[in-house]
Z-matrix of the N, CA and C atoms (Angstrom, degrees):
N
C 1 1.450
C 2 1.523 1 111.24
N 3 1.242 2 138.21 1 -37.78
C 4 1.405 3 154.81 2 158.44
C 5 1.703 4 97.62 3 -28.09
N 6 1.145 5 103.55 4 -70.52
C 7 1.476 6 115.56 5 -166.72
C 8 1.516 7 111.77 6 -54.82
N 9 1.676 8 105.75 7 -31.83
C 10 1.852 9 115.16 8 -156.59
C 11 1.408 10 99.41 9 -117.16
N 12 0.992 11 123.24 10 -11.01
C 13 1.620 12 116.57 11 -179.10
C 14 1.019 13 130.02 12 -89.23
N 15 1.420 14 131.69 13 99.22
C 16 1.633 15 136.23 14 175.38
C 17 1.368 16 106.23 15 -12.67
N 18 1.662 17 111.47 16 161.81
C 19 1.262 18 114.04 17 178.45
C 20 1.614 19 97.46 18 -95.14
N 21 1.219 20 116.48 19 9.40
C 22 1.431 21 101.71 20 160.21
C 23 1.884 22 130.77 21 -100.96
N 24 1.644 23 96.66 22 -1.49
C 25 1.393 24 106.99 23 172.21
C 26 1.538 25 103.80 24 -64.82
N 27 1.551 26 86.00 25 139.85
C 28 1.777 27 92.24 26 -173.86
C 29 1.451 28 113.26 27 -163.74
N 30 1.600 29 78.19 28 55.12
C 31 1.997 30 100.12 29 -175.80
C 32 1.552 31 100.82 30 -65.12
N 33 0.764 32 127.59 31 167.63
C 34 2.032 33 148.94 32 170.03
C 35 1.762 34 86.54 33 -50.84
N 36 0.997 35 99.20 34 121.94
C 37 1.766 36 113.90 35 156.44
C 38 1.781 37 115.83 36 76.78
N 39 1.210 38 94.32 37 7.75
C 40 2.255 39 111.92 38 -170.86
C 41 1.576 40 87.46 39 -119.00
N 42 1.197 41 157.13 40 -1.13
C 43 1.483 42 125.90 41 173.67
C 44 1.237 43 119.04 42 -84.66
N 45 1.197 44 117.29 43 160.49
C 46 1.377 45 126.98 44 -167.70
C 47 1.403 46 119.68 45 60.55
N 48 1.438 47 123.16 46 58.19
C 49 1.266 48 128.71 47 -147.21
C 50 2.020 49 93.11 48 -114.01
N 51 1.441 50 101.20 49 113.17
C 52 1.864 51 100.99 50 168.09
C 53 1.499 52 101.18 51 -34.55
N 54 1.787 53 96.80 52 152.27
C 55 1.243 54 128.66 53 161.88
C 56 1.663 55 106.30 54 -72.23
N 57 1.213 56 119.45 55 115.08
C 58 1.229 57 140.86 56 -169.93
C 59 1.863 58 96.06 57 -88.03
N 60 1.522 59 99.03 58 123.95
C 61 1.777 60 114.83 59 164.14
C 62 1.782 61 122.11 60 -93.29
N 63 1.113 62 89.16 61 -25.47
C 64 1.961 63 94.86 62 174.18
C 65 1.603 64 105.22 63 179.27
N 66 1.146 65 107.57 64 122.54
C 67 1.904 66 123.50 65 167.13
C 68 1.450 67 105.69 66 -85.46
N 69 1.574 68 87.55 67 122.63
C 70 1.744 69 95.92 68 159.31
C 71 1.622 70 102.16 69 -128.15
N 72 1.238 71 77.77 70 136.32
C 73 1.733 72 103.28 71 -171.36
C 74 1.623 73 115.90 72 -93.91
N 75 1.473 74 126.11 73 91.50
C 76 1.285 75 117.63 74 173.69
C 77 1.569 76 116.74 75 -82.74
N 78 0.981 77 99.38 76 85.63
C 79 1.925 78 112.85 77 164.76
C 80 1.181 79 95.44 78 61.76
N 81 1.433 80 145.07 79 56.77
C 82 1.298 81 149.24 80 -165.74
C 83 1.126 82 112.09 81 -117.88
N 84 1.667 83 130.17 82 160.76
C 85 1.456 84 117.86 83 -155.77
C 86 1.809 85 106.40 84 -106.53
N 87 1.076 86 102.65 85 153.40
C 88 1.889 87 91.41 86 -156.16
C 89 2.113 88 92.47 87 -115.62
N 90 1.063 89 105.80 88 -42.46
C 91 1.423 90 114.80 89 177.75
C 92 1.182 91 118.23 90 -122.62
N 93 1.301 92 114.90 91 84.16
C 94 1.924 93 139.42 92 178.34
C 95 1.656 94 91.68 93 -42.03
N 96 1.679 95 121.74 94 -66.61
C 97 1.599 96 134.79 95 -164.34
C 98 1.488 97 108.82 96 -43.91
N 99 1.075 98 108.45 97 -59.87
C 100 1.701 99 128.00 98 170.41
C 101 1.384 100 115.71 99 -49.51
N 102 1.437 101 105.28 100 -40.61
C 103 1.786 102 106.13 101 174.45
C 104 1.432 103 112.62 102 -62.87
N 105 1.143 104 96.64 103 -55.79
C 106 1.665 105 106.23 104 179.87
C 107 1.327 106 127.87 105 -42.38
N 108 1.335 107 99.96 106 -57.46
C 109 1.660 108 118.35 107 174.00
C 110 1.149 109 121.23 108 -77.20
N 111 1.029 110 142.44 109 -37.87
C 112 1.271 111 145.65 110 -157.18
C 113 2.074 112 113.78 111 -120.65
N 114 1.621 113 99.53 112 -17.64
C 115 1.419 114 91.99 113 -175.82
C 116 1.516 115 103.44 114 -134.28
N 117 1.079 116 101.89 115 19.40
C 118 1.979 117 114.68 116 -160.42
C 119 1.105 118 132.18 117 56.69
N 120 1.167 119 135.51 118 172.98
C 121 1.442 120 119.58 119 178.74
C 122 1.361 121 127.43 120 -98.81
N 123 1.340 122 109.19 121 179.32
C 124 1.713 123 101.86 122 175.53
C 125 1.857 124 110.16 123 -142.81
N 126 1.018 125 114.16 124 165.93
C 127 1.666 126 111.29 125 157.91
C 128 1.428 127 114.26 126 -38.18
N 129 1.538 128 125.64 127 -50.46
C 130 1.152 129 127.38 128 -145.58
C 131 1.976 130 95.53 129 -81.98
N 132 1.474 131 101.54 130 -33.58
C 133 1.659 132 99.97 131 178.90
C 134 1.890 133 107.99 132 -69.42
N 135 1.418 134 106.40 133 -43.95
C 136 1.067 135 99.38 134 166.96
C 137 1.596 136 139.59 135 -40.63
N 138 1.307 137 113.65 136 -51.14
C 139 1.175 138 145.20 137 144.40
C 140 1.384 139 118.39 138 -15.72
N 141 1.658 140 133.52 139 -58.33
C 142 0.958 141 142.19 140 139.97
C 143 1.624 142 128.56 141 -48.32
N 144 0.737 143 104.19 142 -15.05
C 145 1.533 144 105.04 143 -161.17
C 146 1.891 145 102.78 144 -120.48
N 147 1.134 146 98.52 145 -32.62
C 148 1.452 147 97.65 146 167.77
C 149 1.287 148 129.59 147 78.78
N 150 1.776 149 98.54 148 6.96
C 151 1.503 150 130.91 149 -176.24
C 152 1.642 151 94.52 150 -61.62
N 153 1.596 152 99.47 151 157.51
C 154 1.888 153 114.70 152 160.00
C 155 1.487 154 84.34 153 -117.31
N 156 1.043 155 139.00 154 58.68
C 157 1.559 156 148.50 155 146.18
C 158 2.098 157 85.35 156 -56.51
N 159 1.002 158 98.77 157 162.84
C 160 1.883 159 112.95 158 -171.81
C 161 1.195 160 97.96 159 -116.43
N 162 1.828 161 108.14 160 129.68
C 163 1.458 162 85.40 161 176.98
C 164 1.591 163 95.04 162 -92.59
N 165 1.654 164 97.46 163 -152.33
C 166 1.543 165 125.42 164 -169.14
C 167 1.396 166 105.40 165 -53.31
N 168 1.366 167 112.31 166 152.00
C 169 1.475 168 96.76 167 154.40
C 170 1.727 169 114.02 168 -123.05
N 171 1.457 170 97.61 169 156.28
C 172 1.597 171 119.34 170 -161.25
C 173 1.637 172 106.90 171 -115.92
N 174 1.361 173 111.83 172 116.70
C 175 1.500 174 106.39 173 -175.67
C 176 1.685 175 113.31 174 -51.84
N 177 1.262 176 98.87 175 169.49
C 178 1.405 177 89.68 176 -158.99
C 179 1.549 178 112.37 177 -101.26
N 180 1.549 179 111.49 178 4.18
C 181 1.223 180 120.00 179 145.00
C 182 1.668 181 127.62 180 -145.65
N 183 0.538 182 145.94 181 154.02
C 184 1.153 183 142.51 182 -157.78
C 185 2.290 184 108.69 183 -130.05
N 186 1.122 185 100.97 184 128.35
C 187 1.449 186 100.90 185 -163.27
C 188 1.371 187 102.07 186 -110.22
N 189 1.826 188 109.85 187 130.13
C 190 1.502 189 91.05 188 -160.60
C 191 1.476 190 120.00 189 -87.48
N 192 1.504 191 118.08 190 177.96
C 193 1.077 192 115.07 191 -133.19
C 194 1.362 193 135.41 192 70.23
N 195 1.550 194 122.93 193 3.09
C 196 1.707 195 110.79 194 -173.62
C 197 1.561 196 86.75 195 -127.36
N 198 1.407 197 100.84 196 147.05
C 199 1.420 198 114.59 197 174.37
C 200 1.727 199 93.05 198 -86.07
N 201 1.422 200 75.73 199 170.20
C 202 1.680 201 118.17 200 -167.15
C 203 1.500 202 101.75 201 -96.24
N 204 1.600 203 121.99 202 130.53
C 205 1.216 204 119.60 203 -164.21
C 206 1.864 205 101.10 204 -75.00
N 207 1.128 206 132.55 205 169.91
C 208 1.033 207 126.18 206 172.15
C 209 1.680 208 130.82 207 -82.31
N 210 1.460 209 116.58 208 121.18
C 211 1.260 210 116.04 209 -152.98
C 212 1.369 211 105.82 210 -62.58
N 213 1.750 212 110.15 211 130.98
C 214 1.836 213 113.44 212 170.61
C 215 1.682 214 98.81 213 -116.46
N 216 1.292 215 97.76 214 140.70
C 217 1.510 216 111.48 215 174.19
C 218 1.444 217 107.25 216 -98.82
N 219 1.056 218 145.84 217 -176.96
C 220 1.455 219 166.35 218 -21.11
C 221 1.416 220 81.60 219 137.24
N 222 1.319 221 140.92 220 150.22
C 223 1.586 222 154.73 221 77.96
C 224 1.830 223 107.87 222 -7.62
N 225 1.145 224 137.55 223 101.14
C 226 1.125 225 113.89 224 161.55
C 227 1.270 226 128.36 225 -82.70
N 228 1.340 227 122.19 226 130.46
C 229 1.239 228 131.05 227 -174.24
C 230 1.644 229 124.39 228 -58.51
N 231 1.105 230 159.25 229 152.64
C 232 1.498 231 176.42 230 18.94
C 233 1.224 232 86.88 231 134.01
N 234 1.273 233 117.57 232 -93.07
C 235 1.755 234 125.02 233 170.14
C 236 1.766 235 120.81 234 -1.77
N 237 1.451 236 94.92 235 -63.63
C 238 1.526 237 109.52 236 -153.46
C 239 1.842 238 92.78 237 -96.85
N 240 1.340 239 133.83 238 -34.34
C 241 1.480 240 103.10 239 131.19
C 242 1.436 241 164.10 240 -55.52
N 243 1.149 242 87.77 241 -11.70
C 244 1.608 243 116.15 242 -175.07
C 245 2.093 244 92.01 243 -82.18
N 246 0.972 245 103.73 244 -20.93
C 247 1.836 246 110.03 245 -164.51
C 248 1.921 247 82.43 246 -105.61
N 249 1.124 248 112.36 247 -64.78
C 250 1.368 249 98.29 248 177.75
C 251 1.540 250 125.01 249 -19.46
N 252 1.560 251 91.17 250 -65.01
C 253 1.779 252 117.45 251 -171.56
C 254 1.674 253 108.05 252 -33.86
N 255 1.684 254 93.95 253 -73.27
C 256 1.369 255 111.18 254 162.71
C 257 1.946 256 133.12 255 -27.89
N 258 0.588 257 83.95 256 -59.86
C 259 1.522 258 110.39 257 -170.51
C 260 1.853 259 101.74 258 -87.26
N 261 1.526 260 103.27 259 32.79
C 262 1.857 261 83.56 260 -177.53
C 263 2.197 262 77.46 261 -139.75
N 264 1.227 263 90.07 262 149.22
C 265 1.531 264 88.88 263 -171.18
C 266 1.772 265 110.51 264 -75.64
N 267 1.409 266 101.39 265 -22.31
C 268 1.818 267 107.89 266 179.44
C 269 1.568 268 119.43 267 -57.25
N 270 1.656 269 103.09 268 -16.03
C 271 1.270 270 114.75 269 169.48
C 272 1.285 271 121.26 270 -75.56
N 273 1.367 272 148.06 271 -24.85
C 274 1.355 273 173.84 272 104.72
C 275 1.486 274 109.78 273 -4.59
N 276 1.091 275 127.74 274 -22.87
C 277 1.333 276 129.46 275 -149.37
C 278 2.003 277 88.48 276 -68.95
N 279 1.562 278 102.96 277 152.93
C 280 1.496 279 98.70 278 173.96
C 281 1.718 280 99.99 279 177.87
N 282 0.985 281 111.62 280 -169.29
C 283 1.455 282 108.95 281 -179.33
C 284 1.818 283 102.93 282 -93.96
N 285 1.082 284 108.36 283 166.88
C 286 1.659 285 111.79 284 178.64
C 287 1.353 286 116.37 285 75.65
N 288 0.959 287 116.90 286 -2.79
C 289 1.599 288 126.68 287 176.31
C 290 1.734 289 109.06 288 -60.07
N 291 1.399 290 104.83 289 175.48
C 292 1.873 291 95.22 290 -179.30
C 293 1.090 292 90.94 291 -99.57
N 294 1.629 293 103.09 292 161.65
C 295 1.207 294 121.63 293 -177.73
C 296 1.301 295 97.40 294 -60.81
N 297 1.501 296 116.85 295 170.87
C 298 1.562 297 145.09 296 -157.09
C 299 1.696 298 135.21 297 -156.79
N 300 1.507 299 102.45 298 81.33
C 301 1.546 300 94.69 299 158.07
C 302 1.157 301 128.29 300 -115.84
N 303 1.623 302 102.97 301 157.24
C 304 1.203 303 122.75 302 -152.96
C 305 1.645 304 117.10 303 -101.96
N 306 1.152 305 160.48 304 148.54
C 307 1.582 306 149.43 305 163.47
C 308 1.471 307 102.73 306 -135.81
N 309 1.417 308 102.13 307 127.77
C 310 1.846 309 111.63 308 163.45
C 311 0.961 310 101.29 309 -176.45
N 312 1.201 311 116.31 310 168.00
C 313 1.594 312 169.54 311 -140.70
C 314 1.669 313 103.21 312 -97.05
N 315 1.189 314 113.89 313 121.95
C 316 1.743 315 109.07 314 -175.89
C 317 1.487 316 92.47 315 -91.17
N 318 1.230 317 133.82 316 -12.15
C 319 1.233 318 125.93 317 160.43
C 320 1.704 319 128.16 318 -111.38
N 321 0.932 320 95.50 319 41.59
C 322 1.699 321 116.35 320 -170.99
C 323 2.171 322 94.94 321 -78.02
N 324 1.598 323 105.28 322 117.16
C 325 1.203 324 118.29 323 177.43
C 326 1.727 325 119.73 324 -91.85
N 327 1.300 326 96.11 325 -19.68
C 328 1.456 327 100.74 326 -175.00
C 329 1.610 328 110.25 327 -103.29
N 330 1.467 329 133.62 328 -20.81
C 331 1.265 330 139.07 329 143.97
C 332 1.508 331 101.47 330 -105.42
N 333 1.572 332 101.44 331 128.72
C 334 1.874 333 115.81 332 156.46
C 335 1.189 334 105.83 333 -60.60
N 336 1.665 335 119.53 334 116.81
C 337 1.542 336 131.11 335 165.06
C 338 1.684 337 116.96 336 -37.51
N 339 1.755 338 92.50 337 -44.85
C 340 1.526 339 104.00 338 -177.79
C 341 1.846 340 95.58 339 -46.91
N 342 1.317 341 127.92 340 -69.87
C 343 1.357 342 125.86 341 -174.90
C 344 2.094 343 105.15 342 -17.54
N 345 0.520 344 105.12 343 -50.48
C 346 2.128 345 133.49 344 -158.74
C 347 1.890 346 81.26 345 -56.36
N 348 1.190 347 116.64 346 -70.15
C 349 1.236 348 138.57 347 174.77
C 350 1.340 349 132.80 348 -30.65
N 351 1.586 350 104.16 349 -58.04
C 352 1.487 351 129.53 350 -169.84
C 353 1.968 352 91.80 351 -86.25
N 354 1.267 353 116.64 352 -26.54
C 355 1.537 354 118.33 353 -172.92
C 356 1.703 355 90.72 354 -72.57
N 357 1.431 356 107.91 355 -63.51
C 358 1.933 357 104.43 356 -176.53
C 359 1.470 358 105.30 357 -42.92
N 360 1.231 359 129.17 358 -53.29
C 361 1.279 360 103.93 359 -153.63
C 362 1.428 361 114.45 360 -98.03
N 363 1.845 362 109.81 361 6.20
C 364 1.609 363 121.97 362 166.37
C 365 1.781 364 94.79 363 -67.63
N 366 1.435 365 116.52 364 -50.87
C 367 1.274 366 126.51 365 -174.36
C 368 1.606 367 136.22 366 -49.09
N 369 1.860 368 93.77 367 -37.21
C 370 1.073 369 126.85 368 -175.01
C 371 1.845 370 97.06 369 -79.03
N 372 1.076 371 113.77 370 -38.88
C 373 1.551 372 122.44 371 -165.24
C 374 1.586 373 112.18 372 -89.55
N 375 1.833 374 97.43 373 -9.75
C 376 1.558 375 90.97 374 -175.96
C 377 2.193 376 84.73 375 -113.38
N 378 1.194 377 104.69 376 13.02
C 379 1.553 378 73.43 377 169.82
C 380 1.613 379 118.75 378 105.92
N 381 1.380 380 113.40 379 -27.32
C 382 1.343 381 142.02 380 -154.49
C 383 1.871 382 92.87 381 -79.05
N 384 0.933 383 124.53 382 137.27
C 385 1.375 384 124.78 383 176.32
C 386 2.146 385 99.96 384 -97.56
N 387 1.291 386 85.94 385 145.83
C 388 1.936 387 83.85 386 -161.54
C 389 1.476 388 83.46 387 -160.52
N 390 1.341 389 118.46 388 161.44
C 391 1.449 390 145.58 389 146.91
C 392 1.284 391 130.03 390 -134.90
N 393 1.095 392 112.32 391 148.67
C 394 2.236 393 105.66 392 -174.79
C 395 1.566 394 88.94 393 -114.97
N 396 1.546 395 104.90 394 -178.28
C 397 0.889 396 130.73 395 -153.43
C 398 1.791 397 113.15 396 -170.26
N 399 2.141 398 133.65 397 67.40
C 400 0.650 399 122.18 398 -151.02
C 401 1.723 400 107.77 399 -101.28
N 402 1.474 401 109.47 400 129.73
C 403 1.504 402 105.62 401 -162.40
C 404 1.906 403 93.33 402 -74.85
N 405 1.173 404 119.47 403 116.61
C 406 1.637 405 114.76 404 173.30
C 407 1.743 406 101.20 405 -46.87
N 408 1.864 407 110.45 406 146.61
C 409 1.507 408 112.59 407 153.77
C 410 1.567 409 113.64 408 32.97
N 411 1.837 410 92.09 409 41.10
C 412 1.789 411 97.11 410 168.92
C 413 1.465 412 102.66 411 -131.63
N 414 1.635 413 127.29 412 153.86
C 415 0.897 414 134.24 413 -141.87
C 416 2.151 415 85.45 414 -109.22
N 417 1.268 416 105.09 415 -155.14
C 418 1.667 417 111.35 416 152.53
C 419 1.095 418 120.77 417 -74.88
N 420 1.628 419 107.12 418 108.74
C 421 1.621 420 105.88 419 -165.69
C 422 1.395 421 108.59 420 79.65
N 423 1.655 422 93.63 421 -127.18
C 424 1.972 423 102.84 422 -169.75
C 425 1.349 424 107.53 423 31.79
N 426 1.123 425 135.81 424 47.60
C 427 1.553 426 114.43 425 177.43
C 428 1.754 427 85.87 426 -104.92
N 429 1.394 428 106.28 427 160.12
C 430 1.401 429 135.41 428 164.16
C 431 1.630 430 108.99 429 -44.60
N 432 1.252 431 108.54 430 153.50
C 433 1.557 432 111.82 431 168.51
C 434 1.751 433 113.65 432 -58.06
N 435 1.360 434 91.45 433 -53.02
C 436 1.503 435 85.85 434 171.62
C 437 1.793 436 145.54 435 -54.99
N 438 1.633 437 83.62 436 -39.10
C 439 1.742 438 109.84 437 173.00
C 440 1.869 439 95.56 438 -71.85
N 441 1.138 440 115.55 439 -29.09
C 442 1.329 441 114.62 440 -167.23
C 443 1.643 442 108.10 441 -76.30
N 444 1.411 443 125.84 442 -40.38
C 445 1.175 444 155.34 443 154.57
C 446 1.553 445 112.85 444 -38.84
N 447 1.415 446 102.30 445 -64.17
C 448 1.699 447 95.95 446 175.89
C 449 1.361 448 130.59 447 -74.38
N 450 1.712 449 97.06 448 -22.00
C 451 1.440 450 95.45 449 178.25
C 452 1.528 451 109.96 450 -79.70
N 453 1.262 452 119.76 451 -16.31
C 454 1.645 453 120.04 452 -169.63
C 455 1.787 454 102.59 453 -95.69
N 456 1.362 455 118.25 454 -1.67
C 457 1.050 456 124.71 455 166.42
C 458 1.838 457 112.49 456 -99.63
N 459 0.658 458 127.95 457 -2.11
C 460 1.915 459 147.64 458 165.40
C 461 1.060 460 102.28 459 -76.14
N 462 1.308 461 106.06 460 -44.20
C 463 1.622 462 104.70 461 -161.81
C 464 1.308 463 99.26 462 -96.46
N 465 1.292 464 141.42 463 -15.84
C 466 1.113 465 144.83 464 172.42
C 467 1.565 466 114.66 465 -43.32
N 468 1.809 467 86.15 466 -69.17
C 469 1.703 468 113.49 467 -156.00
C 470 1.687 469 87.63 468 -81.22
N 471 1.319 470 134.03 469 -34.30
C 472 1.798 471 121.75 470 -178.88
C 473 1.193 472 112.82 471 -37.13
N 474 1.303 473 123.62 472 -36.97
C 475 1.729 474 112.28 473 -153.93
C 476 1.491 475 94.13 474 -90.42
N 477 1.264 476 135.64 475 -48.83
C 478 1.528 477 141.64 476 145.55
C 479 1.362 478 120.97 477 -11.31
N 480 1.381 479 110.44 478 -49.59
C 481 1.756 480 109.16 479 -165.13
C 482 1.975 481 82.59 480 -96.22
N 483 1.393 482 127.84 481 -25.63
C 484 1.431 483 96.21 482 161.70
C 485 1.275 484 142.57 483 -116.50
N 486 1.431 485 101.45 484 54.29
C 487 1.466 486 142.84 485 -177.30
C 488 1.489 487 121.03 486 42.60
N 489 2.086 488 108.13 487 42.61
C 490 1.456 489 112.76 488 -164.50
C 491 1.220 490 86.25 489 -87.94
N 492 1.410 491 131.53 490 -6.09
C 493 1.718 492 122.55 491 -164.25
C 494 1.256 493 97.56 492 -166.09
N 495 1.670 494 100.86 493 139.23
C 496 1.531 495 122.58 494 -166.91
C 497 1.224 496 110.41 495 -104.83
């Protein structure tokens, strides 16, 4: 959000936000609204969003051998999309922005990969110079020392090869 937010965004706790030279995005969530609606929610969107949205509820014991009913969330209401919307960086998207790379997990459960995707080619369409970086059969994070290594070395040399740093 640093990187994508007008200098007139001036949500609770984001003003006065540095001039951003290049965003790198570790598997981070780009469209909160879309999560909600379309993939359900979680703590971690909550978290962002700062909603008292309710979560799930979980019997209060569980006897073994019995499965676990399947978790239903909430409808979120007008409000708590309307804060989503805001608060998701895909909304920001525009030309002049800093360049942008991206790293995640093609099996990442707690951010939709698709999100990772729909950001490149918002990026690609506004002009924005960006590169990804997809960790194969990796979850959020969990990547290997090595995968962990190369991807933090991508992100190194990106801002270099697009001349945000000399």
């Amino acid at each position: 959000m640093a990187g994508y937010a007008p200098p007139s965004f001036n949500s609770e706790g984001c003003t006065d936000q540095p001039r951003v030279a290049t965003v790198l995005d570790f598997y981070g969530p780009t469209n909160l609204a879309e999560a909600l609606v379309e993939h359900g929610s979680s703590d971690f969107t909550h978290q962002w969003l700062g909603t008292d949205m309710p979560s799930p509820l979980y019997p209060a014991t569980i006897s073994p051998g019995v499965r676990t009913p399947p978790v239903e969330w909430p409808v979120p209401d007008a409000k708590t999309l309307a804060r989503a919307h805001e608060m998701s960086p895909m909304t920001y998207i525009r030309p002049g922005l800093p360049p942008t790379f991206v790293v995640y997990g093609d099996s990442d459960h707690t951010v939709d990969p698709t999100q990772d995707t729909q950001l490149k080619k918002a990026l690609d369409a506004a002009g924005v110079p960006n590169g990804i970086e997809v960790v194969l059969a990796r979850g959020h994070g969990n990547f290997s020392k090595e995968e962990a290594d190369r991807s933090k070395l991508l992100c190194l040399e990106f801002p270099k090869a697009q001349g945000t740093l000399k």
